[in-house]
N, C-alpha and C positions, 0 to 999 in steps of 0.2 A: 427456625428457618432463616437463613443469609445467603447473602451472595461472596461470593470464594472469583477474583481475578488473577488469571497468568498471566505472564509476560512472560513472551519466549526469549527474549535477550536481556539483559541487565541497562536497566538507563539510573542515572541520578533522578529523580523523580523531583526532589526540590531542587536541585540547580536547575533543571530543564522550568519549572514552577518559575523560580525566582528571574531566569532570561525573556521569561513569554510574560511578566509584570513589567519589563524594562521595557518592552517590545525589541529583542535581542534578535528570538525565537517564536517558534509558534507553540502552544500550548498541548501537550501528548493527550489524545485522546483516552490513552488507559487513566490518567486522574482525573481527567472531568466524569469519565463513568464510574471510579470510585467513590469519586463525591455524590454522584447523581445515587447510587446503590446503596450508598455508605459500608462497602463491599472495602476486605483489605486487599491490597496489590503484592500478590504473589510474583518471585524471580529468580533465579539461579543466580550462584555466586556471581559476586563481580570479578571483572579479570584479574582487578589486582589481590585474590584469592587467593594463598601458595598451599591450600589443606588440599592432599592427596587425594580423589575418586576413593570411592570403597572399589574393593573389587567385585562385588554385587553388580555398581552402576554401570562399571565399565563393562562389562558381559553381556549386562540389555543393552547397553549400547553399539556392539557389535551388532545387532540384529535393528536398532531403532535408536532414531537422535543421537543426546550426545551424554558421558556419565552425569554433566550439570542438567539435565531435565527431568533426568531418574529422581536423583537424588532431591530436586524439588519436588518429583511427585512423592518420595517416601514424606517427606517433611510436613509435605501440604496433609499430605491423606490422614494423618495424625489429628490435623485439624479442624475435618469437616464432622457432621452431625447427620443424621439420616433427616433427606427430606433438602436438603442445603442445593442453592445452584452455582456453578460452575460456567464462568466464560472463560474461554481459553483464548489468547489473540496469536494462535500457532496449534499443528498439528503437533509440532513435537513437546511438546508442552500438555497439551489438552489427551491426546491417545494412551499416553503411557502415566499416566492420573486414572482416567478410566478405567483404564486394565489393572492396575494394581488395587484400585477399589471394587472392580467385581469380585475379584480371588479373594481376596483382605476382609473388604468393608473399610468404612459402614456401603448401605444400601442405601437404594432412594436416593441417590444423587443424581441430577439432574444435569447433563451438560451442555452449554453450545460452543460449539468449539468449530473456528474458521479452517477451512481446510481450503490450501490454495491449486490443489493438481490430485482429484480425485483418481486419476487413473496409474498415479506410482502406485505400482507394487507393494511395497510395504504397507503403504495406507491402506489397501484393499485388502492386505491381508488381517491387518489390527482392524479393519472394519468388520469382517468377518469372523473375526475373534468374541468385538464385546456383541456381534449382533448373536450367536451362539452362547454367550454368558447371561442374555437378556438385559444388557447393560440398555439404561436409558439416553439416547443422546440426539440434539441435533444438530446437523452439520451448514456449517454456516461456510457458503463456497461464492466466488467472485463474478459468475456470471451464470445467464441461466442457461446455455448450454452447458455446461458442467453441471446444475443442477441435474439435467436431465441424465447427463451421461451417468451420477451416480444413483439414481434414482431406480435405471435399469438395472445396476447392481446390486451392492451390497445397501442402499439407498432405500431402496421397497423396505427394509424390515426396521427402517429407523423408525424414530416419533418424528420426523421431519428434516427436510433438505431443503435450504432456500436461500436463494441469491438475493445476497446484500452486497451493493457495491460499496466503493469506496468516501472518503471525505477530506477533510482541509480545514486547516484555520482557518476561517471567511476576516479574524478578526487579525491576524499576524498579515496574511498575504491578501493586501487590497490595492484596487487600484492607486493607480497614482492623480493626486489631487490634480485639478483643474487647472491649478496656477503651475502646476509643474513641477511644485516645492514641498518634498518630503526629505524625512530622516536621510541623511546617506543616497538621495538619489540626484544623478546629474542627466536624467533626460532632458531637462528643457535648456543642458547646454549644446550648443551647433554640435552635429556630428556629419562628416564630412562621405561617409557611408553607412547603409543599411546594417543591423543588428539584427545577425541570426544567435539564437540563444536554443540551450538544451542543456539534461540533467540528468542523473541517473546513471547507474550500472548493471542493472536487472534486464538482460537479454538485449542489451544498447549494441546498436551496429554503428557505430563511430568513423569505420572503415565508408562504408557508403555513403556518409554524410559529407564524408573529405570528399571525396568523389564524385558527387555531387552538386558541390560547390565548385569544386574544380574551376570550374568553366569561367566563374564569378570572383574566380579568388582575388581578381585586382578591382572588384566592386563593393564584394560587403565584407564584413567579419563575422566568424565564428566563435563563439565563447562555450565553454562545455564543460558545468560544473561536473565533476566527476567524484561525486560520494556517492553513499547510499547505505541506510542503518542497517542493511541486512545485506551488507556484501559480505563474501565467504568465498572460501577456496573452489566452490561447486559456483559461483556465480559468471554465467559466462555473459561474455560483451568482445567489443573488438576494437581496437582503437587503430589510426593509423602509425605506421612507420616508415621516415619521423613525420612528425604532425606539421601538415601544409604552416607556412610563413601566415598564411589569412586565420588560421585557426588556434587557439589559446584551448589546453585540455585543464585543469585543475581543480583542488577544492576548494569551493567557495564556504563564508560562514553563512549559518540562514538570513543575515542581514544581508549579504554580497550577492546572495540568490532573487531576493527577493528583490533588488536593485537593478539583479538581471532581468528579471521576467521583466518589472516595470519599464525598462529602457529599450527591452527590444523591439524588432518590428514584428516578428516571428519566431513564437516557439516549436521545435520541431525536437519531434522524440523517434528517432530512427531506432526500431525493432525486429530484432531477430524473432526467429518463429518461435512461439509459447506457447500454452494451454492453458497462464493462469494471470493472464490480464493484466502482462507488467505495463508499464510506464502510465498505470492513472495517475496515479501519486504527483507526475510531474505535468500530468494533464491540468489536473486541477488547480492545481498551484498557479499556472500561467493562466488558465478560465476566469480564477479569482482574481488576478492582475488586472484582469480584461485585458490578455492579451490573444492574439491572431494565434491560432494553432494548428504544426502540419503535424498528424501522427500518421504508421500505420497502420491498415485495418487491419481490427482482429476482434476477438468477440467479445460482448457484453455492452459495457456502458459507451466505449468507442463505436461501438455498431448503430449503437441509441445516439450517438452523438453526429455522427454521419448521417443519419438517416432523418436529423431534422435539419440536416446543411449549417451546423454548427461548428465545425472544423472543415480543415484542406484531406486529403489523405491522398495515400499512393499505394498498393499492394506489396507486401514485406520482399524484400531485395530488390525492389525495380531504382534503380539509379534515377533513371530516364526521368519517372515516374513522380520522384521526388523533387529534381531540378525543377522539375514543371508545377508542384503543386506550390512550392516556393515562390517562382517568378510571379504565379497568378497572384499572389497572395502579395508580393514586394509592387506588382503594377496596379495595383487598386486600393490604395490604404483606406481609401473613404468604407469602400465594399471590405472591410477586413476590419475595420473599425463596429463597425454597424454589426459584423457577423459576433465579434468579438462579444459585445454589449450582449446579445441575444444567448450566447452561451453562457456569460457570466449569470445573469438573471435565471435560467433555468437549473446551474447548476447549485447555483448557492439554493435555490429552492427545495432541492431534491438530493443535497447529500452534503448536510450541517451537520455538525455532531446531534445534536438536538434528533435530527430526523432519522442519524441512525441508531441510536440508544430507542428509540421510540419502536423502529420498526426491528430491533434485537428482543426487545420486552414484547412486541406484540407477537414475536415468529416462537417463542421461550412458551408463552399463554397457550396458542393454538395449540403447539405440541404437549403438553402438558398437564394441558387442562386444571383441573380442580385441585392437582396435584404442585401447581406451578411455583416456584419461590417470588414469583412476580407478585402474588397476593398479598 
């Protein structure tokens, strides 16, 4: 009995290892949970790959993912043993493993597999697939409104649905020291205006932020790291055109990021309408900074986070809405300081790696029982 990890994208696993020793980087949670498992770390070719798709992969992949997640799951399935568990950190990775080990074998696998937008179509339809194959699985989804919504569905007939939010290096993204003096950061030199900071590509409304600002553009500055590991040709965001004189759009490295959070006065993650809980990732990271954060509402740990007055917020597209959660936030630094400290504290509490591999092996047991690879 083992534990078997995907990874739905290809990363360097030791140079990401060896930047987060440098403190370059922060530390990828799929190898801290291989060490914690001693579970190997499953991935589709890297890109610099030129070996052609079988024609097999490419065919499922007209109906699901992409031919590289087939083709890992033929490879994986090869690998596992009856009784063996499966985390998947992606639906297209973890569903089509599943499916080809009901048909295939082995049996008795065990899966939990993150799914981020229970209600695509295709997910609901491979849900209903392995749940008619008797496939064992649980689905590990981003907030507990979607828990529920799958739960109505094809959800009832799993071993379990359960919301797990997100996490963060606590140990790459920390505040900035007292005296003001860290690696690469120049907050404690004069800055002669306000520092609005943001990040992300995942349903980022960029357009509204410029517009937003507008008003301020000869007051503060706008910075707006624009990466994100899982950007894609489906990844939608908006940026302005061209981008206000106050506003700087580009990629930063994760040290130039974490430079930002620590210098701003405010991070603000301006979001288009979702279902699966985009911009934590950028939440957290600025939480961890201890910095002031405007996001928009929307469900899960940001609802959890609004609801004990630990961030600003504004409702998705309101301009107005945002200028204003901003100024509150730019006219009170003491009150934005204090808010700041009380988020960091709770959130480092409640979503360490530590706390989520804890509650991934406790959600694995419940569903599983006697049968669990947790044992």
């Amino acid at each position: 009995m083992a534990w078997h990890i995907l990874a739905s994208s290809y990363f360097d696993f030791d140079a990401i290892e060896r930047d987060a020793e440098a403190d370059r980087a922060p530390r990828h949670f799929l190898r801290y949970l291989s060490q914690e498992l001693n579970a190997p770390i499953h991935q589709p070719a890297a890109p610099t790959d030129a070996s052609p798709a079988s024609l097999v992969d490419r065919v499922a992949a007209v109906f699901f993912a992409d031919p590289s997640h087939w083709a890992m799951a033929r490879r994986v399935r090869r690998q596992l043993a009856p009784g063996d568990g499966v985390y998947a950190a992606g639906s297209t990775v973890g569903l089509p493993l599943a499916l080809l080990c009901s048909i295939f074998g082995p049996r008795r696998i065990k899966y939990a597999i993150t799914v981020t937008d229970v209600q695509r179509p295709r997910i609901r339809l491979l849900g209903w697939m392995l749940v008619l194959l008797r496939t064992r699985w649980l689905a590990i989804v981003p907030h507990t409104a979607m828990a529920e919504q799958a739960s109505r569905g094809f959800g009832r007939f799993l071993d379990g649905v359960m919301a797990i939010n997100g996490l963060t290096d606590f140990e790459f993204f920390r505040p900035l020291p007292a005296d003001g003096q860290d690696a690469g950061s120049d907050r404690h030199r004069a800055r002669t205006r306000p520092l609005i900071a943001s990040c992300g590509t995942e349903a980022r409304d960029y357009e509204l932020l410029a517009r937003a600002t507008a008003a301020l553009d000869d007051q503060v500055d706008v910075k707006v790291c624009f990466a994100s590991p899982n950007l894609t040709r489906k990844t939608r965001f908006t940026v302005p055109d061209p981008v206000p004189e106050h506003m700087e759009i580009r990629y930063f490295s994760f040290e130039e990021l974490r430079t930002l959070y620590q210098t701003a006065d405010v991070v603000v993650v301006p979001l288009l309408p979702n279902r699966y809980a985009a911009g934590l990732t950028t939440v957290f990271e600025a939480v961890a900074c201890r910095r002031a954060v405007v996001v928009a509402r929307s469900p899960g740990v940001v609802e959890e986070l609004i609801g004990r007055e630990l961030v600003e917020w504004y409702e998705v597209g309101d301009g107005e809405g945002l200028r204003a959660a901003i100024e509150r936030v730019l006219s009170d630094p003491t009150a934005a300081e204090e808010r700041a400290d009380k988020a960091h504290q709770w959130v480092r509490s409640h979503h360490s790696a530590a706390g989520y591999l804890e509650r991934i092996l406790q959600a694995v047991d419940s569903a599983f029982g006697d049968e669990s690879p947790v044992a």
